[in-house]
Backbone bond lengths (Angstrom), bond angles and torsions (degrees), N, CA, C in turn:
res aa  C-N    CA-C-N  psi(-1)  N-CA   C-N-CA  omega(-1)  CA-C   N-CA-C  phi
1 X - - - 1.455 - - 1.522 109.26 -
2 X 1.466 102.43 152.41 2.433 100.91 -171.73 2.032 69.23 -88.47
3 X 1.728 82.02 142.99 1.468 104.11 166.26 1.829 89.88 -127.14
4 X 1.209 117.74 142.34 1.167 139.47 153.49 2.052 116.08 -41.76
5 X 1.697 120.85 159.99 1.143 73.45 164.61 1.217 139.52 -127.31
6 X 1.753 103.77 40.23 1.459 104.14 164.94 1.442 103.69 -80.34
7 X 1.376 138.99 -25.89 1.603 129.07 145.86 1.202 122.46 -20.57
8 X 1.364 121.02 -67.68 1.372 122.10 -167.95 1.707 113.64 -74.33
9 X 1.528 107.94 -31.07 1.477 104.44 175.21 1.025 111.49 -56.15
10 X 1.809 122.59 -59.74 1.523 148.54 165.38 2.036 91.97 -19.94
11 X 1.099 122.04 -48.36 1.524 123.90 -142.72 1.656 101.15 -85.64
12 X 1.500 107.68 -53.91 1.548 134.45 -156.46 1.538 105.13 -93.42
13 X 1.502 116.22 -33.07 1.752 110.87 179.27 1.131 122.47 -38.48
14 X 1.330 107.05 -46.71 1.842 126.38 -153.17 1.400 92.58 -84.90
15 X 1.810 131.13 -45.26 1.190 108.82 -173.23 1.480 126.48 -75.59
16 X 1.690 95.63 -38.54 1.642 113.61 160.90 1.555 116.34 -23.52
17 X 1.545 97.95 -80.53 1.413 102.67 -158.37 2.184 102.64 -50.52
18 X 1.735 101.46 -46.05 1.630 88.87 172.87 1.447 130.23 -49.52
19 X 1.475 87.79 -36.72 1.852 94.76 -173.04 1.738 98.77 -56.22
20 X 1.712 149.17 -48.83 1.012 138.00 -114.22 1.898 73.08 -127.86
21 X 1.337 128.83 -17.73 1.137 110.61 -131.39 2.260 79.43 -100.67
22 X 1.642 95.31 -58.88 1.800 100.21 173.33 1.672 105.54 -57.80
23 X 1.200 114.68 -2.12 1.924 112.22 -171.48 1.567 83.03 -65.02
24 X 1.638 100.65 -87.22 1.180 124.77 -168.56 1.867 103.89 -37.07
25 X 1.456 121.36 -83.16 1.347 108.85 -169.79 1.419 121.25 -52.42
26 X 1.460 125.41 5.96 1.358 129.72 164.31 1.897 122.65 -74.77
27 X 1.656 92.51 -35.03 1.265 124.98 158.34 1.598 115.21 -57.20
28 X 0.978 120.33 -50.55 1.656 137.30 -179.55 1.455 87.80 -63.86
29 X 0.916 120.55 -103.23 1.820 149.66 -176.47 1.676 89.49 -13.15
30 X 1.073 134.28 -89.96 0.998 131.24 167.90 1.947 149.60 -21.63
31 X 1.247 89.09 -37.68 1.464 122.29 153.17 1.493 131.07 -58.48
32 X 1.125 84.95 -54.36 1.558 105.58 162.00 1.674 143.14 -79.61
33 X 1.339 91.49 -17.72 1.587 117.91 149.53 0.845 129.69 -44.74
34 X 1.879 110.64 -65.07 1.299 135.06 -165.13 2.147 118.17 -100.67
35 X 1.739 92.08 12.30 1.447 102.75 161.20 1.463 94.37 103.01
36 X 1.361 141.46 21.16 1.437 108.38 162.21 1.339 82.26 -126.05
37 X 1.489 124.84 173.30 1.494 133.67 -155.31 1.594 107.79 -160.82
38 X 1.328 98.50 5.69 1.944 117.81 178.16 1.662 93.99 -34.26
39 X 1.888 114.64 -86.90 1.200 105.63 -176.08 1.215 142.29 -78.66
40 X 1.969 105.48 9.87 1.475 89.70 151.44 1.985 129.68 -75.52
41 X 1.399 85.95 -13.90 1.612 86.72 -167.84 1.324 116.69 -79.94
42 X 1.898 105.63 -11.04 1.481 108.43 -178.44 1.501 107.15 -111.50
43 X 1.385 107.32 30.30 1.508 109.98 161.83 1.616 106.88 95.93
44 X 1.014 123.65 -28.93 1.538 127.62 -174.88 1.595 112.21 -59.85
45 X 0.719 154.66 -35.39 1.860 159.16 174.48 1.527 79.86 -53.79
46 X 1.269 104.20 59.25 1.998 91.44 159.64 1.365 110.10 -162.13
47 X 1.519 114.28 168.59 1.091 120.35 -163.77 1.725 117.05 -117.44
48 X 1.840 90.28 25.31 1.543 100.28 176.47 1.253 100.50 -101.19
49 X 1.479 131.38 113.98 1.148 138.04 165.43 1.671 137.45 -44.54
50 X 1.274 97.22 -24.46 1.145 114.34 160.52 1.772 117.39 -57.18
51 X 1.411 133.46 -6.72 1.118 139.10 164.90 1.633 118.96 -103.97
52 X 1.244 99.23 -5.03 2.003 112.46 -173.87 1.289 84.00 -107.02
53 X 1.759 140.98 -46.37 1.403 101.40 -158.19 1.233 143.19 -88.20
54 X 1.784 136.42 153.66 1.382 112.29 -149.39 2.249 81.20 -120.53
55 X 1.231 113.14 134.52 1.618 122.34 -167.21 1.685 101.06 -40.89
56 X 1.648 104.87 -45.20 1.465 102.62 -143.72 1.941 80.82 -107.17
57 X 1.227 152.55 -36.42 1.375 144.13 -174.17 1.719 106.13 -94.64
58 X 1.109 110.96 -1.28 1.405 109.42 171.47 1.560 141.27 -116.29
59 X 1.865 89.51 -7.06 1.474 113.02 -156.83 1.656 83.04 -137.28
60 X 1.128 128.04 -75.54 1.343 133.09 -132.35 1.765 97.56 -94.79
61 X 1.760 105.42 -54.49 1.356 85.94 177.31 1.608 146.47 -72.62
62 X 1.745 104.18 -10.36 1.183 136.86 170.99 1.845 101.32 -56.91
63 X 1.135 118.40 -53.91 1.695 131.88 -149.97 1.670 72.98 -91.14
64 X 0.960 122.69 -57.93 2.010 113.76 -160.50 1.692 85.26 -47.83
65 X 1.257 119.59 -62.00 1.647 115.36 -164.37 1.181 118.34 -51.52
66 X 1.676 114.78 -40.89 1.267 107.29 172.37 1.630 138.89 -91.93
67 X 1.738 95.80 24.20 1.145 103.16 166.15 1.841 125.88 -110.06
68 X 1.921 86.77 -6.62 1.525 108.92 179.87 1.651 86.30 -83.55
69 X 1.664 96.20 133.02 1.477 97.44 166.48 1.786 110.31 -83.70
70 X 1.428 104.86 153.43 1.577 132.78 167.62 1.967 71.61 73.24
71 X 1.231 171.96 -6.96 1.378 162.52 155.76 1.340 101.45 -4.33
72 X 1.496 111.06 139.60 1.365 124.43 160.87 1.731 107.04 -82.04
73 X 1.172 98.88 117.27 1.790 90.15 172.08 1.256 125.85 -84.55
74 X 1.406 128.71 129.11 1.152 150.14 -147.02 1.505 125.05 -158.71
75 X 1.076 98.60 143.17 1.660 101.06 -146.94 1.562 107.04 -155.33
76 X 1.610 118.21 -172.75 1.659 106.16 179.66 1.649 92.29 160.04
77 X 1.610 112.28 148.45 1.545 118.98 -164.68 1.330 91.76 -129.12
78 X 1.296 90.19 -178.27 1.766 107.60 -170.16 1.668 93.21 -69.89
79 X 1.421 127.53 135.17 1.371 104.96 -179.86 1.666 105.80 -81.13
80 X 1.327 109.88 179.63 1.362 108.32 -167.07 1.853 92.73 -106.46
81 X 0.948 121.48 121.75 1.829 134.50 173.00 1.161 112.54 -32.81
82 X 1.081 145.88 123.71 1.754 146.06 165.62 1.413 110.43 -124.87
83 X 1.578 114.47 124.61 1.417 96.87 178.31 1.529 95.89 -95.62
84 X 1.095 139.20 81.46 1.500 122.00 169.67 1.483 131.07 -7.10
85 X 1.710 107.13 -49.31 0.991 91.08 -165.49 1.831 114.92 -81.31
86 X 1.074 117.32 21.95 1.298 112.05 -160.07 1.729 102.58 -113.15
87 X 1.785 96.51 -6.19 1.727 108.30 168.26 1.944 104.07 -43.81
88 X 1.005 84.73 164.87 1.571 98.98 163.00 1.298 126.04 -102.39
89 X 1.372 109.31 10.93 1.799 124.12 173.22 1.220 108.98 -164.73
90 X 1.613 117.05 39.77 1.683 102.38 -156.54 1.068 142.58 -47.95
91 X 1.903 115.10 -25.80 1.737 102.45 171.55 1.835 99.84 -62.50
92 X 1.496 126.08 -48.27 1.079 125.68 -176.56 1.672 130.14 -34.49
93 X 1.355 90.15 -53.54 1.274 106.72 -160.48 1.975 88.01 -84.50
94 X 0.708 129.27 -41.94 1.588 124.43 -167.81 1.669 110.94 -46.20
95 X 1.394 107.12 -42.92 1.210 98.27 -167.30 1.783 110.25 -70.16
96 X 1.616 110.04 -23.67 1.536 98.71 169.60 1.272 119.92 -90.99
97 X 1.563 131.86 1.77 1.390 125.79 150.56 1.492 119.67 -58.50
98 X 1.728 112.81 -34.25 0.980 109.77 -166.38 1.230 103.54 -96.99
99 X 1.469 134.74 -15.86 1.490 140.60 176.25 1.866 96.89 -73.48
100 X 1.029 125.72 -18.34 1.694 113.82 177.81 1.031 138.97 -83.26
101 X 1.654 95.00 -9.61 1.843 99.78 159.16 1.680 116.02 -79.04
102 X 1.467 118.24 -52.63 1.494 115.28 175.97 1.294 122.55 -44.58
103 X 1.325 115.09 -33.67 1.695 142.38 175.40 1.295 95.00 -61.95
104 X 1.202 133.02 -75.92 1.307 126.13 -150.50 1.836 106.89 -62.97
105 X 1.471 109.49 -44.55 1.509 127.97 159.71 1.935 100.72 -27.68
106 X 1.444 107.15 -63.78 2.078 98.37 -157.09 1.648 88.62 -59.81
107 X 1.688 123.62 -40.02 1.302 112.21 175.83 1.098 142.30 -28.08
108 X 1.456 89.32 -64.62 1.933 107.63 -178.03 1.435 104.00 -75.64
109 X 1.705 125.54 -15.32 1.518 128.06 175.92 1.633 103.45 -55.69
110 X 1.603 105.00 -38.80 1.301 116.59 -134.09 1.662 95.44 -96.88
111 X 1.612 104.21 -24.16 1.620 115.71 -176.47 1.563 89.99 -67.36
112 X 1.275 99.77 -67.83 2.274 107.79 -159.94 1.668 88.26 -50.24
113 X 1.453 141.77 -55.95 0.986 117.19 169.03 1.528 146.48 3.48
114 X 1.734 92.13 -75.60 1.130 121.85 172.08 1.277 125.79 -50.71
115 X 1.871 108.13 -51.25 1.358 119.42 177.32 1.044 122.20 -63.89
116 X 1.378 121.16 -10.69 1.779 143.80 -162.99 1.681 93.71 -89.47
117 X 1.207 98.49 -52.83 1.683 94.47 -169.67 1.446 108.89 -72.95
118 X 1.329 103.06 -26.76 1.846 102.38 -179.78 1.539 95.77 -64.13
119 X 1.590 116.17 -61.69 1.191 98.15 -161.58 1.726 119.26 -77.57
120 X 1.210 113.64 19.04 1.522 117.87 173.33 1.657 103.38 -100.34
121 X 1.306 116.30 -5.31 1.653 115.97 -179.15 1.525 112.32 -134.89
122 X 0.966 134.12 -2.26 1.474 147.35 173.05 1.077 119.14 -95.51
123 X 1.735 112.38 -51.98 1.866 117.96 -150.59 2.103 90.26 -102.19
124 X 1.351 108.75 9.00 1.458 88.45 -159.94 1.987 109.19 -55.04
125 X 1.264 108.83 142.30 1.676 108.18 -173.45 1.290 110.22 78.38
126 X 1.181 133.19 -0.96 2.072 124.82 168.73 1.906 89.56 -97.84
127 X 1.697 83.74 147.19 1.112 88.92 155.93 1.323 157.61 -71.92
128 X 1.444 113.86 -6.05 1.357 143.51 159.54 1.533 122.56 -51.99
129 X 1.398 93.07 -46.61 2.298 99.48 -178.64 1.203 116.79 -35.02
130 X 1.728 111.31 -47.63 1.737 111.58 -157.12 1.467 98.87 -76.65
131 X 1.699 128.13 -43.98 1.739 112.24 173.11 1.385 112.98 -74.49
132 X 1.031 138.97 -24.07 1.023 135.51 168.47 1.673 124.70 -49.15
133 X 1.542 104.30 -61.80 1.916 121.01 171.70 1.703 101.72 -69.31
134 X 1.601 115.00 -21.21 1.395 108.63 173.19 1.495 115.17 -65.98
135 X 1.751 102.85 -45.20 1.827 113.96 -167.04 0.717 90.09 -77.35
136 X 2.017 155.18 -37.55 1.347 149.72 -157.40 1.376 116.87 -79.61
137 X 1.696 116.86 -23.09 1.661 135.44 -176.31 1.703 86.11 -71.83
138 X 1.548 116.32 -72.90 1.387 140.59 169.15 1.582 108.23 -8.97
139 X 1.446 109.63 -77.69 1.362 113.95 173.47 1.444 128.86 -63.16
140 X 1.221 122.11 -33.29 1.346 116.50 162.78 1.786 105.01 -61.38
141 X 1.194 115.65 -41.34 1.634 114.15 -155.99 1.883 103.90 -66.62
142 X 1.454 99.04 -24.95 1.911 108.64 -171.40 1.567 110.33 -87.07
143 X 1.497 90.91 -36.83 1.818 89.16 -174.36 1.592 99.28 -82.12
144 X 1.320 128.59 -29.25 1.629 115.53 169.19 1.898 117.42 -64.48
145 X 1.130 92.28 -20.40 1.654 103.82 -177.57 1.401 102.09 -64.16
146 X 1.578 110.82 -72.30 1.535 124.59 168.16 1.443 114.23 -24.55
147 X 1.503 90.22 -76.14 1.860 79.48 -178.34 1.110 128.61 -77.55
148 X 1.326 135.79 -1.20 1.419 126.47 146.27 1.438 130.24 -63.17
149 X 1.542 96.08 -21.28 1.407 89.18 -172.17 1.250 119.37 -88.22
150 X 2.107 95.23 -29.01 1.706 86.61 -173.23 1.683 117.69 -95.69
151 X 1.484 94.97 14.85 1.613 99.67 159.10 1.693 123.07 -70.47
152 X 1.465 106.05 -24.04 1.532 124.71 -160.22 1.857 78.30 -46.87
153 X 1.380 101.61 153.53 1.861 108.59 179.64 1.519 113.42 -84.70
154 X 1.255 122.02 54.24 1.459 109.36 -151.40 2.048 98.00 -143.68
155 X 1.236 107.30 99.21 1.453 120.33 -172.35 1.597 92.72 -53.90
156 X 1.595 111.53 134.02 1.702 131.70 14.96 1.886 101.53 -101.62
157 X 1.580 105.16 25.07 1.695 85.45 -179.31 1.010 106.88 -77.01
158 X 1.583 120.25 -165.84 1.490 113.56 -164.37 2.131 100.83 -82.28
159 X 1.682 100.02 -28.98 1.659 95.68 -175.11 1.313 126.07 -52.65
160 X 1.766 91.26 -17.28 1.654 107.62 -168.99 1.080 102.88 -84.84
161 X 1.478 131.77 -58.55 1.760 115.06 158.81 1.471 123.68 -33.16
162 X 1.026 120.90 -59.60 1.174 130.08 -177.05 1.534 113.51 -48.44
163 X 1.307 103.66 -53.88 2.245 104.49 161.90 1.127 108.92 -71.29
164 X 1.112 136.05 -5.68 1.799 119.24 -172.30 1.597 93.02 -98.67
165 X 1.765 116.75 -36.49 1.585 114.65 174.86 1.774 111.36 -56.36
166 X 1.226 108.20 -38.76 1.439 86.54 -165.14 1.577 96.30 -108.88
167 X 1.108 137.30 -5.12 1.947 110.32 154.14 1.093 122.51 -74.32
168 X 1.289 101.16 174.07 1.641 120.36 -164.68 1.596 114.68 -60.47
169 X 0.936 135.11 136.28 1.804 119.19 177.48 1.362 116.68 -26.07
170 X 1.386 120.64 -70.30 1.185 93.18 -156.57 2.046 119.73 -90.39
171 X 1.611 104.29 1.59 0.984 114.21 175.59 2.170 89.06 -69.65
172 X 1.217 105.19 -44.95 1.519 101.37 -169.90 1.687 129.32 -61.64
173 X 1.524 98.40 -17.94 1.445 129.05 165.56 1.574 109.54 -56.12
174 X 1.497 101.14 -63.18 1.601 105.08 -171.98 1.531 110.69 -66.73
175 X 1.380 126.63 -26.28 1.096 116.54 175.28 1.210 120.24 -96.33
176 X 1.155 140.16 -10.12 1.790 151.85 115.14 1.653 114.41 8.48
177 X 1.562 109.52 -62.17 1.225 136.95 -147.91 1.687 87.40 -94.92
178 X 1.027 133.49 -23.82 1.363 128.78 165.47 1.969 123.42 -65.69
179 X 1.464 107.42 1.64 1.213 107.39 -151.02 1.561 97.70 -86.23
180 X 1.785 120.62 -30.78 1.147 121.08 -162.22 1.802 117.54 -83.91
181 X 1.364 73.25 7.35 2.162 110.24 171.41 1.435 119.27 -81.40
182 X 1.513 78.04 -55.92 1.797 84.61 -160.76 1.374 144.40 -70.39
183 X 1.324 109.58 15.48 1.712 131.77 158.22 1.312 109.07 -76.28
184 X 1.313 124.58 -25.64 1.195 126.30 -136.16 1.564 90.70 -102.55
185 X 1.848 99.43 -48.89 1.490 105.47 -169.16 1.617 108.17 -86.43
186 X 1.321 118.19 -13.97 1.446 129.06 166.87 1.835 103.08 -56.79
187 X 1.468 119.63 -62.64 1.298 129.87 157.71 1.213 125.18 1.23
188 X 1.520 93.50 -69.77 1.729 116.26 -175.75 0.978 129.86 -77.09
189 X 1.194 115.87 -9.34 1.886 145.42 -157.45 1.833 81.21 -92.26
190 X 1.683 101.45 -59.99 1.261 108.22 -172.19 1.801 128.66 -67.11
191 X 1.372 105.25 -32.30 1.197 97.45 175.49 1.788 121.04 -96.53
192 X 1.422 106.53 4.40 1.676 124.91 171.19 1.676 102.21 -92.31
193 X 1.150 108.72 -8.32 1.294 100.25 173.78 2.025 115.52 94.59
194 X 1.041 87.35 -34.94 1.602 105.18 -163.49 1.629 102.58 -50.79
195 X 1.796 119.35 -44.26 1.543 116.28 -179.22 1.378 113.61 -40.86
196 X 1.609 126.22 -61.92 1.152 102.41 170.48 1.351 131.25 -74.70
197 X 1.167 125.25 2.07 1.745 110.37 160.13 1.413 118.85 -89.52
198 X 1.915 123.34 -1.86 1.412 121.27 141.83 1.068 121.23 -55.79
199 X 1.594 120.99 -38.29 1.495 113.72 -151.61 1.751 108.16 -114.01
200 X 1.391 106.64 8.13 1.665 107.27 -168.41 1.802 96.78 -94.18
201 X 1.111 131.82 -1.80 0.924 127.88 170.12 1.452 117.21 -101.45
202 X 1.172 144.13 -25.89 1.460 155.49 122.51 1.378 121.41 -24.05
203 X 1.039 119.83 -53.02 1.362 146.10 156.97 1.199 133.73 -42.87
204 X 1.869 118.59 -50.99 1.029 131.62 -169.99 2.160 95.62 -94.30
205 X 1.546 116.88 -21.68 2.177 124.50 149.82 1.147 88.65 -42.72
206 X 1.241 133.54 -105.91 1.300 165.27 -164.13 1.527 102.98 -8.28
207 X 1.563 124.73 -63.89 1.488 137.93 164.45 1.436 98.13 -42.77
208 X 1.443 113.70 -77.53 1.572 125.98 -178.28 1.712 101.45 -15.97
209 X 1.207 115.07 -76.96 1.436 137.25 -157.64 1.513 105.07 -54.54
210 X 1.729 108.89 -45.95 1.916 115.37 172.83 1.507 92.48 -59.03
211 X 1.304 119.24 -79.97 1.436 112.62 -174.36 1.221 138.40 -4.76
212 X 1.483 115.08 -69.28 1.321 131.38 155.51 1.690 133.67 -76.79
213 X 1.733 104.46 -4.11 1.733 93.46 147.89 1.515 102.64 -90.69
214 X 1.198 148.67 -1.57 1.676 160.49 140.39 1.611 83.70 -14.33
């Protein structure tokens, strides 16, 4: 159905701000597990959003997308600080700091899921069902976005940690050295259009996989 877009803000806020807000303190939480404690000490190990959000990737570029029609929505938080080296195994341990934001994402995919089906078999005739199965489409659609995207292998997302942890040094070096790039070329991906025709096929597993734990 066309929602207007104080509709869609009304629709997408609530899942948004969770999707970016458990990303990041999953990141924290995790970090801190594995021996560095950077963002617990600067307040981030939390689940007040008000410390995840970034003005222009959390506010501004989200609302630009959803005012561009057919727009890929796209978005991004304050990242949460890691000193690597202060892990207790750091090539080791990096790749599951950085695997706990996408993780936490199939979760919350997998929660709105849930709430989707409740409210497609519970609420039928209250007035509540239609925002509800609206915010629940919403939340599955952001937290699959997230974690597809920040799996993509491309430093500083999380895939790019995650490949630089498990190759060889100096193969992990060269792809390291790509990181002070990769906003830039992430950017371009996005405004050529091409990011979502990387990620709609990843994306469209990902659905598959909720579906059938459904």
């Amino acid at each position: 159905m066309e929602l207007n877009l104080i509709q869609n803000i009304a629709i997408w806020a609530l899942p948004v701000l969770f999707a970016i807000t458990v990303h990041e303190a999953a990141h924290a939480y995790a970090a801190k597990r594995f021996g560095d404690p950077t963002a617990f000490l600067m307040g981030r190990m939390t689940l007040n959003p008000m410390k995840h959000i970034d003005p222009i990737g959390t506010v501004a570029l989200p609302l630009l997308c959803l005012l561009l029609p057919g727009g890929f929505l796209f978005g991004y938080a304050k990242p949460v600080p890691v000193n690597f080296g202060a892990l207790r195994n750091p090539k080791h341990d990096m790749r599951w700091v950085a695997a706990a934001g996408p993780l936490a994402n199939l979760g919350m995919a997998i929660g709105w899921a849930l709430l989707y089906r409740f409210g497609l078999e519970f609420l039928q005739g209250n007035s509540f069902q239609l925002p509800l199965v609206l915010m629940a489409q919403a939340g599955i659609q952001i937290n699959v976005i997230l974690m597809v995207l920040n799996l993509l292998p491309l430093p500083p997302l999380d895939g790019g940690r995650i490949l630089v942890s498990i190759l060889p040094p100096a193969q992990a070096q060269m792809v390291a050295r790509i990181e002070p790039y990769g906003f830039f070329i992430l950017l371009g991906l996005l405004i050529t259009g091409l990011l979502g025709t990387i990620l709609a096929p990843f994306m469209g597993m990902v659905m598959k996989l909720i579906h059938w734990i459904m």
